[in-house]
ROTI-992478 format. One record per residue: x, y, z of N, C-alpha, C in turn; residue in three letters. Coordinates in steps of 0.2 Angstrom, whole numbers, plus 5000, padded with zeros to 4 digits. Layout:
XYZXYZXYZALA;...
//
This chain:
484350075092484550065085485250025085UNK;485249985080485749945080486449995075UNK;487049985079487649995073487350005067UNK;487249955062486949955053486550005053UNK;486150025061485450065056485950115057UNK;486150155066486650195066486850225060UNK;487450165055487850185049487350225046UNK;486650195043486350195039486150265038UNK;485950285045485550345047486450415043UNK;486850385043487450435041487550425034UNK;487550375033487350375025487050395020UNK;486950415016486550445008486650395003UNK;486650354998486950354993486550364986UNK;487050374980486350394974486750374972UNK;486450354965486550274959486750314952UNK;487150314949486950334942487450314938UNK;486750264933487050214929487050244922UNK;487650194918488050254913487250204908UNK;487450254901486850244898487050184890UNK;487850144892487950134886487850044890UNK;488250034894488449984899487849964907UNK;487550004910487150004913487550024919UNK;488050014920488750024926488450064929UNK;488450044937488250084941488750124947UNK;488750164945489250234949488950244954UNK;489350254963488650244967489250324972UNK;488850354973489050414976488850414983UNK;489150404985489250394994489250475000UNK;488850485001488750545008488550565013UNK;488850595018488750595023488250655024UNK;487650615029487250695030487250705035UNK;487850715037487950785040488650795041UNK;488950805035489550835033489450845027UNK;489750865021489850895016490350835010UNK;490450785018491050735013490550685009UNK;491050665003490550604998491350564996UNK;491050514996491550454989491350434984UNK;491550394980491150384973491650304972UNK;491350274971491250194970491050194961UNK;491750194957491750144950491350204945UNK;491750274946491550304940491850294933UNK;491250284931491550254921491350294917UNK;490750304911490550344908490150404909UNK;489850384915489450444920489850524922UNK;490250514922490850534927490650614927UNK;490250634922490050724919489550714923UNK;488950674924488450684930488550684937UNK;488950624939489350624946489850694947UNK;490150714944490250794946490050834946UNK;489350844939488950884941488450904949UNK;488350834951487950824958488550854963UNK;489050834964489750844968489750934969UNK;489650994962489651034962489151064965UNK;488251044961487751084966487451064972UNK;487851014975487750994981488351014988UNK;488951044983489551084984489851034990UNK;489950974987490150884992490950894990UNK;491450874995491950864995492150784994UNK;492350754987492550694986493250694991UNK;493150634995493750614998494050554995UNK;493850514990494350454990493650444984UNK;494250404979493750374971493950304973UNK;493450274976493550164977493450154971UNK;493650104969493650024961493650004964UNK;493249954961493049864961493449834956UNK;493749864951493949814946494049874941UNK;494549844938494849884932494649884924UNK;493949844924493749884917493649964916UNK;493649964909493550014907492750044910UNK;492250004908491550034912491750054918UNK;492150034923492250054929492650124930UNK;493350124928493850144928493650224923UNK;493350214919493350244912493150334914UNK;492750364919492750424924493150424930UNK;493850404929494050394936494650444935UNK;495150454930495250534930495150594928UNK;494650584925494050654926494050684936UNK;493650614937493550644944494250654949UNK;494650634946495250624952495750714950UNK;495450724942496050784941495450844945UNK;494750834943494350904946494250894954UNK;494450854957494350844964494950844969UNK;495450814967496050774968496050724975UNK;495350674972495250634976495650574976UNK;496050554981496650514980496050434978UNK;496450394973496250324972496250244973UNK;495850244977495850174979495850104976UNK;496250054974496250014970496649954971UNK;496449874969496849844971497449844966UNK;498049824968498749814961498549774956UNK;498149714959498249664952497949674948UNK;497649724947496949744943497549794937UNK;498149804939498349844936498649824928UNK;498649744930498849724921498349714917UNK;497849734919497249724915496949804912UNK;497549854913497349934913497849954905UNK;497349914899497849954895497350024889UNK;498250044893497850134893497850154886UNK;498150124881498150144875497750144870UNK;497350064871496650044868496050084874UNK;496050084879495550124881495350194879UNK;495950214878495750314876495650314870UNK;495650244865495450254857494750234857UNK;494450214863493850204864493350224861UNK;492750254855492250314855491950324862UNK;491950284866491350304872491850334879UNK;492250354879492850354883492850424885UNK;492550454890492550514892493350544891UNK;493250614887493750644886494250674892UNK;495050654888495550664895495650624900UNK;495250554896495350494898496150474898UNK;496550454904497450444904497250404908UNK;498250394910498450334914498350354923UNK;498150334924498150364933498650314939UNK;498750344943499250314950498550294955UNK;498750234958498350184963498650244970UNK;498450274974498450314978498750254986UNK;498150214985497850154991497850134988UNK;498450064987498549974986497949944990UNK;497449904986496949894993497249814993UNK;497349784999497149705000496449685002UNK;496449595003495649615009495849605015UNK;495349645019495249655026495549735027UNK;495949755024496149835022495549855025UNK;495649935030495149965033495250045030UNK;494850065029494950135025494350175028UNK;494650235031494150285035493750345030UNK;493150355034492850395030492650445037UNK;492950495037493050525044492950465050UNK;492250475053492150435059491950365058UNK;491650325051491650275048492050245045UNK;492150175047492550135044492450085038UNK;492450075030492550035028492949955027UNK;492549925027493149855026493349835017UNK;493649815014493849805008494049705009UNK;493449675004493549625003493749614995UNK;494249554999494649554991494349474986UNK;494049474983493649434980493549414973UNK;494249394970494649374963494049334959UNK;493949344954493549304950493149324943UNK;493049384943493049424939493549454934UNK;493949484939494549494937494949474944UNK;495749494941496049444948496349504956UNK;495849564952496049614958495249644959UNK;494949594959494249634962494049624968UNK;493649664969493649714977493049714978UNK;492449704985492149734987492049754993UNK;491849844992491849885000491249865003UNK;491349845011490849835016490749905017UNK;490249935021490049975026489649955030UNK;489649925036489149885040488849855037UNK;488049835035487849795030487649805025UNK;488149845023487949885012488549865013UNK;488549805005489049795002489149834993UNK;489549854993489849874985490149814982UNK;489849784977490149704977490449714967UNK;490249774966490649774959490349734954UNK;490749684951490449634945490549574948UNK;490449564955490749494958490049474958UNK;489449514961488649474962488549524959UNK;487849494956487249524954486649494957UNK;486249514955485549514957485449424953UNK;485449384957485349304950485749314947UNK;486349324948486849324942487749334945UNK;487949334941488749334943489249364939UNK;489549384940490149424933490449384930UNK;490549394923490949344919491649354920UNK;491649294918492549244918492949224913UNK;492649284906492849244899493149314898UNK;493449364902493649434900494449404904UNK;495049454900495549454905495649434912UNK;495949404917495949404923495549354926UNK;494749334922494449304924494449254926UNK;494249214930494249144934493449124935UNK;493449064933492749044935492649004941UNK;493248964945493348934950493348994956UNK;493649024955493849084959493349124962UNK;492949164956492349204958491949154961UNK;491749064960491449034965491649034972UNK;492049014972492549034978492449114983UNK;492449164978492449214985491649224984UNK;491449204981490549224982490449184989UNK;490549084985490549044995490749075000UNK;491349094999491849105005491949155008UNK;491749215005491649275007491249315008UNK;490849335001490149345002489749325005UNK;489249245004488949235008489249225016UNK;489649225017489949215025489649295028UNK;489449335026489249415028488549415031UNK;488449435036487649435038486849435032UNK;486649385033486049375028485849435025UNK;485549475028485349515029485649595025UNK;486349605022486849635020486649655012UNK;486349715010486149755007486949745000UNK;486449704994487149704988486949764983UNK;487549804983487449864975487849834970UNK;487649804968488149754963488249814956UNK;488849804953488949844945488549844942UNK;488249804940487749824936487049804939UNK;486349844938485549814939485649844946UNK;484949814948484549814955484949804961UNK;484849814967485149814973484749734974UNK;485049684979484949624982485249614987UNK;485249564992485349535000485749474997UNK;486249475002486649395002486149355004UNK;485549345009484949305009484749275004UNK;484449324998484149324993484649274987UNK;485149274986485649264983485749194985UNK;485849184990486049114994485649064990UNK;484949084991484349064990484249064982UNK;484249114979483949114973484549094966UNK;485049124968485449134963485849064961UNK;485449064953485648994950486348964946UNK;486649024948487449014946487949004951UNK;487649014958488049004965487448984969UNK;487148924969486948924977487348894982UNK;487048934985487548924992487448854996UNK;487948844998488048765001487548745005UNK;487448665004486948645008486948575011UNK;
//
């Protein structure tokens, strides 16, 4: 068994995407321990704790990829009923305005301002007991977006998609940039590396190299 499958066999993860945005919330557990993380709760956030409850998982840490509101929008819901400290990068913080998000109608109630627990940079390693994450920093989306490795499952936020990429016509965004760390970082990752992108279907940096009509990758 190689290390990836190793991780893998430690891993669980389940999806649950919000029903207004398609935002995918990805709950992270270990099976064989009771620990879980949670990856970009936004409008779900009353399901994600549901599961957390009759599963009776101790949230250890809430990761962001980026500071929309679909992302961010359950993230102190779960951080007040858990007090799972919050992982996020800084620069994502000027793009956090807390005063039109909570006028929001879709904006899970006792939506407020929340504290960055983890400042993440890239290459940052953040422990999950005996497993280690890596944090790639990969601006282009927004200019503090993030994605978490776990050997080869990447959480890549609104940076990839499945044939597609994150727009660049929102705050923050860069369209040079997001081409940039998709070449330069993403694809640089083993083919083979399992994408949970923000929104849609799971895909492979292989697949993406090859397929994807807004980045292919250099030849």
């Amino acid at each position: 068994m190689t290390p990836a499958e190793a991780l893998r066999e430690k891993l669980a993860v389940s999806v649950f995407p919000d029903d207004l945005f398609g935002e995918n919330c990805y709950l992270i557990r270990r099976r064989d321990t009771m620990a879980a993380l949670a990856v970009d709760p936004g409008l779900q956030a009353d399901r994600v704790l549901e599961r957390l409850r009759q599963e009776r998982l101790t949230l250890e840490r809430i990761l962001v990829t980026h500071g929309h509101i679909d992302h961010v929008g359950g993230v102190p819901a779960l951080h007040r009923e858990t007090g799972a400290p919050i992982a996020m990068h800084p620069d994502d913080l000027a793009i956090l305005d807390w005063d039109r998000f909570a006028q929001l109608p879709f904006v899970p109630s006792g939506f407020g301002p929340f504290d960055i627990d983890t400042r993440l940079a890239h290459d940052t390693t953040l422990s999950f007991q005996d497993v280690s994450l890596r944090v790639l920093h990969t601006p282009g989306h927004t200019q503090g977006s993030v994605c978490f490795l776990f050997g080869l499952d990447c959480y890549a936020g609104d940076t990839l998609f499945q044939r597609g990429v994150g727009r660049t016509d929102l705050p923050g965004g860069d369209t040079q940039k997001i081409v940039f760390s998709i070449r330069n970082v993403l694809y640089r990752l083993p083919k083979k590396t399992v994408v949970y992108p923000g929104h849609g279907p799971s895909t492979t940096i292989e697949e993406e190299m090859l397929l994807n009509p807004f980045v292919p990758a250099d030849r």
